[in-house]
C-alpha positions as CSV (number, residue, x, y, z in Angstrom):
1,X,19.2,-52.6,-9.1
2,X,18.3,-48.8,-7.4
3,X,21.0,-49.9,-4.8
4,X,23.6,-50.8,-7.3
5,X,22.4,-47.1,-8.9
6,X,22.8,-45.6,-5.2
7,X,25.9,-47.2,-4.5
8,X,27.9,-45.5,-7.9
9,X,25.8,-42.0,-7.5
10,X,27.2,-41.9,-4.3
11,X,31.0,-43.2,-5.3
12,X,30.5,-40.6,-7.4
13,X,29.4,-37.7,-5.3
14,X,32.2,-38.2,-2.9
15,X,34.8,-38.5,-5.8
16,X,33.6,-35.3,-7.4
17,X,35.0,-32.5,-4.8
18,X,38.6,-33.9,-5.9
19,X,37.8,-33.6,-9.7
20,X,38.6,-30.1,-8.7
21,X,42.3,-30.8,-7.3
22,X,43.4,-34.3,-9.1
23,X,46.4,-33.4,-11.7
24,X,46.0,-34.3,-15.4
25,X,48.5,-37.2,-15.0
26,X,46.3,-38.9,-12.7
27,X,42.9,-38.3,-14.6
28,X,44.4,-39.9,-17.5
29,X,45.5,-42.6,-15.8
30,X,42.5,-42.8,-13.9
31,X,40.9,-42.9,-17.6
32,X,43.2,-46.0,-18.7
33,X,41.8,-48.0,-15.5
34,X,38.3,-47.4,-16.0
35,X,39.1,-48.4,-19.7
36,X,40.6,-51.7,-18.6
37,X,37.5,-52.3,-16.3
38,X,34.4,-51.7,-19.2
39,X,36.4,-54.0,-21.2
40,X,37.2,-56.5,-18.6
41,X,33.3,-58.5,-19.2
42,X,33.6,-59.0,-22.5
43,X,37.2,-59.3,-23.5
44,X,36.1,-63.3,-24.3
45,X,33.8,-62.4,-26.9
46,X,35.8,-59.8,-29.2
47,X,39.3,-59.9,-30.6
48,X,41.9,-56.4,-31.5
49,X,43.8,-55.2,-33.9
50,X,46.0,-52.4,-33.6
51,X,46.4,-50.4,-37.2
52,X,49.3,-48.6,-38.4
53,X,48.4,-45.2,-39.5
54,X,51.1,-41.7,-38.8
55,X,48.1,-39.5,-39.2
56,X,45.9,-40.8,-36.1
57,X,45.7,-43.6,-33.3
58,X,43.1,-46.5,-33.2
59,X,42.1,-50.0,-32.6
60,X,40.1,-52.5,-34.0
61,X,37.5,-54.2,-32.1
62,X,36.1,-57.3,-33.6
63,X,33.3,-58.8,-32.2
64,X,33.6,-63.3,-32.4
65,X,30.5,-63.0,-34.6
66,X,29.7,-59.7,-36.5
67,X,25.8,-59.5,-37.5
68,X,26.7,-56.7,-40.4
69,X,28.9,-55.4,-42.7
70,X,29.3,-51.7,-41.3
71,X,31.0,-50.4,-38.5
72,X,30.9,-47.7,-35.3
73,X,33.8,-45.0,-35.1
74,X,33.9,-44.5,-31.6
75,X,34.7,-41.4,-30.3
76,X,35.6,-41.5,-26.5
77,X,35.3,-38.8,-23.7
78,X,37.1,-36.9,-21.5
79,X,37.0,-33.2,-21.7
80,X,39.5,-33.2,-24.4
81,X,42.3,-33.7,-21.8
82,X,42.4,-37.5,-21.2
83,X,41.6,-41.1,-22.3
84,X,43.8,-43.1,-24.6
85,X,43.7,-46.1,-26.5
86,X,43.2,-48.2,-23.2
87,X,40.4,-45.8,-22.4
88,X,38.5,-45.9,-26.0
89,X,38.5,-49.5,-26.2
90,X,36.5,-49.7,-23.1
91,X,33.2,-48.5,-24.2
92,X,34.3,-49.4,-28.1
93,X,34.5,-53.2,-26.5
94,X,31.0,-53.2,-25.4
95,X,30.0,-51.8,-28.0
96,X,31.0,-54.1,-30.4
97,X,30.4,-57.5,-28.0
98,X,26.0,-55.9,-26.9
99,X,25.5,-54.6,-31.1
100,X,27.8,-57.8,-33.0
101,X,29.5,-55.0,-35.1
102,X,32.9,-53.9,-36.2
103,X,34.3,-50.8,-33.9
104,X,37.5,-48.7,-34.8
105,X,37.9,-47.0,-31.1
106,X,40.1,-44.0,-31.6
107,X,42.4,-42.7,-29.4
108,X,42.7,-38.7,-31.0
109,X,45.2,-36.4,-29.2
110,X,44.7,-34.5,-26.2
111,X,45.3,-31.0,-24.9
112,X,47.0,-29.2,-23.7
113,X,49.5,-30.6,-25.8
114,X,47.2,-31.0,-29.0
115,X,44.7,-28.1,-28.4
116,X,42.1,-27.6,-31.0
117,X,41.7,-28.9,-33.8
118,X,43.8,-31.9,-33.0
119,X,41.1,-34.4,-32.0
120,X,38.8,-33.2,-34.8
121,X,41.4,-33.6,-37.4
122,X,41.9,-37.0,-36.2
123,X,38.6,-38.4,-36.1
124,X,38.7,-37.0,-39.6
125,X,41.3,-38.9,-40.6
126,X,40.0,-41.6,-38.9
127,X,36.9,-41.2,-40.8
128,X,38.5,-41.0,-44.3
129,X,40.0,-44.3,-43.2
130,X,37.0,-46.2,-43.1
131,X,35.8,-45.2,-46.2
132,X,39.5,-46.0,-47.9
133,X,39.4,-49.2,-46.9
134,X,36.0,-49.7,-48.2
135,X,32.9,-49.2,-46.1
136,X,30.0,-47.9,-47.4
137,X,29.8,-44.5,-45.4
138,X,25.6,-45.1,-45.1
139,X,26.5,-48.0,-42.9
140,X,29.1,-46.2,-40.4
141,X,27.9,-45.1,-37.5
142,X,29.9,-42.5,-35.4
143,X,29.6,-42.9,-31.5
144,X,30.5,-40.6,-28.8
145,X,30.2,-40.3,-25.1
146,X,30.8,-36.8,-23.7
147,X,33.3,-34.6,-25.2
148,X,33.3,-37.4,-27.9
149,X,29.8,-36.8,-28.6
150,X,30.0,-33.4,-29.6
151,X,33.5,-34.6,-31.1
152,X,30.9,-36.5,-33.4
153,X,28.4,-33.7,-34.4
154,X,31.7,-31.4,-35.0
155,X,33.1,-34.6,-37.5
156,X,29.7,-34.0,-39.5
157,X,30.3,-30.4,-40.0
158,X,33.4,-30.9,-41.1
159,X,33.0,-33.4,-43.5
160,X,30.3,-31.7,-44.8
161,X,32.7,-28.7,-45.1
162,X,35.6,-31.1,-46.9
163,X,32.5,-32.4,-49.4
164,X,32.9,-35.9,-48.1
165,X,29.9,-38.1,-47.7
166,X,28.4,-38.4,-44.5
167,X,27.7,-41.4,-42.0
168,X,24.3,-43.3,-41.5
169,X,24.1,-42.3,-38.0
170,X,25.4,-40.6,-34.8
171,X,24.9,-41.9,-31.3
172,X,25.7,-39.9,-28.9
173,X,26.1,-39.9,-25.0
174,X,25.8,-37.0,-22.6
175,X,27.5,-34.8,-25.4
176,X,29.2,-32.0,-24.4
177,X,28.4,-29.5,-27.4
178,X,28.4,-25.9,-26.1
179,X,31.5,-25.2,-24.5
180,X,30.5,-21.7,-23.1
181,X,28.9,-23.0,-20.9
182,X,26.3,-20.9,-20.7
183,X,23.1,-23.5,-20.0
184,X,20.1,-23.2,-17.5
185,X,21.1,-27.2,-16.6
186,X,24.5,-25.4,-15.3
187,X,22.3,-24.2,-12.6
188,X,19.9,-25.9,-11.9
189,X,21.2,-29.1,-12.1
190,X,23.8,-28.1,-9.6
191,X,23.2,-30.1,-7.1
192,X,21.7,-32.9,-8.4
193,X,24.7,-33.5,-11.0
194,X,26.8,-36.3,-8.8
195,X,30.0,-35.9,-11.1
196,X,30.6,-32.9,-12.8
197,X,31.5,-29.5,-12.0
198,X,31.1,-26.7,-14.4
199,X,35.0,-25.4,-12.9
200,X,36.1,-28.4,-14.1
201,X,34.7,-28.2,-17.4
202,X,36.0,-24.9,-18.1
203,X,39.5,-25.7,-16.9
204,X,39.0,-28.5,-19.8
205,X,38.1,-25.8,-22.0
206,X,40.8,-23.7,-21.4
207,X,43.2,-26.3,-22.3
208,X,41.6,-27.6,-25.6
209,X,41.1,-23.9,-27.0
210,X,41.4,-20.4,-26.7
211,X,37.9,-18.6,-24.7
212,X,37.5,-16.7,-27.9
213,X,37.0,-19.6,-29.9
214,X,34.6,-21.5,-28.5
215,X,31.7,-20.0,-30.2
216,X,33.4,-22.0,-33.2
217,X,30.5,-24.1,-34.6
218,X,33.8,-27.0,-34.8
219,X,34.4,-25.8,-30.7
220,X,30.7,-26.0,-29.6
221,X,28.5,-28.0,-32.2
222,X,25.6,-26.5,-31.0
223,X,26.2,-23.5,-33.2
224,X,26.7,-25.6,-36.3
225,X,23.9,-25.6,-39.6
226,X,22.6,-29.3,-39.1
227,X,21.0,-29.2,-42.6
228,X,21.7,-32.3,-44.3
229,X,22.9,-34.0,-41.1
230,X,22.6,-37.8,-40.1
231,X,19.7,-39.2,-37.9
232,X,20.8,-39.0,-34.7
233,X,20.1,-40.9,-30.7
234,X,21.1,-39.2,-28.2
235,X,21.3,-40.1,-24.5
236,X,21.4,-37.6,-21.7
237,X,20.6,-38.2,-17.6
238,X,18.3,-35.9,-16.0
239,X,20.6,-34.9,-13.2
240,X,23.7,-33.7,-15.5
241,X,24.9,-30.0,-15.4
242,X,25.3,-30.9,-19.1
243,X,21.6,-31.7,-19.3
244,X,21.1,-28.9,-21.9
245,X,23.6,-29.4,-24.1
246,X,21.8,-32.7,-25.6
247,X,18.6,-30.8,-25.2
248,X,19.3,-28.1,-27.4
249,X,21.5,-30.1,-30.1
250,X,18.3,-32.0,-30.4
251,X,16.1,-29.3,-30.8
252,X,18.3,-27.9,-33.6
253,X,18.7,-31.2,-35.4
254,X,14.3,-31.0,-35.5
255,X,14.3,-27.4,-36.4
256,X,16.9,-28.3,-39.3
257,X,14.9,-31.3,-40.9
258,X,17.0,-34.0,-39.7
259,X,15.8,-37.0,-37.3
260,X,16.7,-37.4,-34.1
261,X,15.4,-39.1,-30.8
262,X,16.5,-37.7,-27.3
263,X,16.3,-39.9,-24.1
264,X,16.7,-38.1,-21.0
265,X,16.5,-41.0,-18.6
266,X,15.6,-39.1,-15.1
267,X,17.7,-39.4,-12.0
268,X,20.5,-40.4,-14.4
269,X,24.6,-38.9,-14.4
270,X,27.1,-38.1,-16.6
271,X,27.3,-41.0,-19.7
272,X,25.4,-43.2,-17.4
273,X,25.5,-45.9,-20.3
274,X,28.6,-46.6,-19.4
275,X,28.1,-47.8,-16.0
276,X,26.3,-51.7,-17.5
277,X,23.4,-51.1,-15.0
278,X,20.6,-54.0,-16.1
279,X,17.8,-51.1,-15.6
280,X,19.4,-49.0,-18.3
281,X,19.2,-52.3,-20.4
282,X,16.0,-50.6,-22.8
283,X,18.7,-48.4,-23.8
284,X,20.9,-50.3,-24.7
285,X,18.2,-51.9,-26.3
286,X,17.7,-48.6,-28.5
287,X,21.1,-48.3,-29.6
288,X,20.7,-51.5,-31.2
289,X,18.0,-50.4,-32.9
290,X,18.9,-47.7,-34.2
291,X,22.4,-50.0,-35.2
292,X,20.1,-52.2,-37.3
293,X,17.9,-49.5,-38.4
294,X,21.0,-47.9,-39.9
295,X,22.4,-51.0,-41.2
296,X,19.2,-52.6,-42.8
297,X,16.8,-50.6,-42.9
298,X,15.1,-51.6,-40.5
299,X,15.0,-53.7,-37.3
300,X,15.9,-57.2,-38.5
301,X,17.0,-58.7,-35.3
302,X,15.4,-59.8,-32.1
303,X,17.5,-58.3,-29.0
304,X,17.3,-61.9,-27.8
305,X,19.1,-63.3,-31.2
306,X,22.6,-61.3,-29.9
307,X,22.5,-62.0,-26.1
């Protein structure tokens, strides 16, 4: 397994110096492949369905046999700028096939074309969705990876904002929450961060927002009052430039009475999750977890009853 874990650190290392230089065509289509690839192992144990809704775009992801009666929204990555339906459905789908549980992977609009607060409004709507058609909000958990993950902490505020119950959980992986930038991990991680360049990141940010917004507590979810917020997992690898980000979003959730667990998993990269390597399997192993935990109560299930 630590040579399957060299072997993408150093795909990715030697990919990263053209993050710089590849055009926002390619990166989303790029985005669609790698969608088409998470999905491609366990296409055989879910079934979609495509909903018809004007105010946002999304999929359902059913897994054969659902273990409860809630559901993840999942909120995918991509610096604001890329990832579509394709894209979402390929974390959503292992999601749904590893946990047994209902997913509604959304694909919300990107910038430049839809700058802020596009994506926001859609996961919104998205949100509002769920709990039209009937799910109790305690037993929805929001998901995001990246950009998607503080996507999620930015939904909260909102909704708590709007007056509209909140969800049982947020998982969240590698979010990106302060968009200034402005971290230690920027720096010191450097080096060690594999994928990501903080250039790249505010090119991103350019695109989804004006510079003199991003100290919006909806921009950077850092800055937002947690009071009253969900319990929360978040994931986070010790080599990412966005290392801090998770750090401090944690720390805030504590100082603001709300639970939250962060993992920093060392030597890890940028939404490492998503990579299916069998040593991150304990992880995995937490998000279920905190799945049941959310759903029951408690941990009802034995990892070994869903594999």
């Amino acid at each position: 397994m630590a040579f399957q874990r060299k072997l993408i650190r150093l795909s990715l290392s030697i990919i990263k110096p053209f993050t710089k230089i590849v055009s926002l065509k390619t990166k989303r289509i790029v985005h669609s492949m790698i969608g088409k690839t998470l999905a491609r192992p366990y296409k055989k144990t879910v079934y979609y369905k495509a909903i018809i809704n004007k105010a946002f775009q999304a999929e359902w992801i059913f897994p054969n046999n659902t273990l409860y009666e809630g559901v993840i929204l999942y909120l995918h990555g991509g610096g604001f700028v890329a990832g579509d339906i394709k894209y979402a459905k390929g974390y959503g789908t292992m999601l749904a096939s590893k946990n047994k549980i209902k997913v509604l992977a959304v694909a919300y609009k990107l910038a430049p074309e839809f700058p802020f607060p596009n994506a926001l409004e859609d996961a919104v709507n998205a949100y509002k969705y769920l709990l039209g058609e009937g799910f109790d909000n305690q037993k929805i958990i929001v998901c995001g990876e990246s950009s998607g993950g503080g996507l999620s902490f930015s939904l909260c505020d909102k909704l708590i904002k709007e007056n509209i119950a909140l969800p049982g959980g947020i998982i969240a992986l590698s979010p990106w929450t302060d968009l200034t930038m402005t971290a230690k991990s920027y720096i010191i991680n450097k080096k060690s961060d594999p994928s990501m360049l903080e250039s790249v990141l505010l090119k991103y940010t350019k695109l989804y927002t004006n510079i003199e917004n991003i100290d919006n507590p909806l921009v950077s979810p850092k800055n937002t009052n947690f009071t009253g917020f969900p319990k929360s997992l978040i994931f986070v690898g010790g080599d990412e430039i966005l290392l801090d980000d998770s750090i401090t979003i944690h720390e805030n959730l504590i100082k603001h009475n709300c639970l939250s667990e962060l993992i920093i998993t060392p030597k890890m990269w940028h939404v490492y999750l998503l990579y299916g390597l069998k040593e991150n399997e304990k992880d995995n192993k937490k998000i279920y977890q905190f799945i049941s935990e959310v759903q029951y109560g408690t941990e009802k299930l034995k990892m070994d009853e869903i594999r």
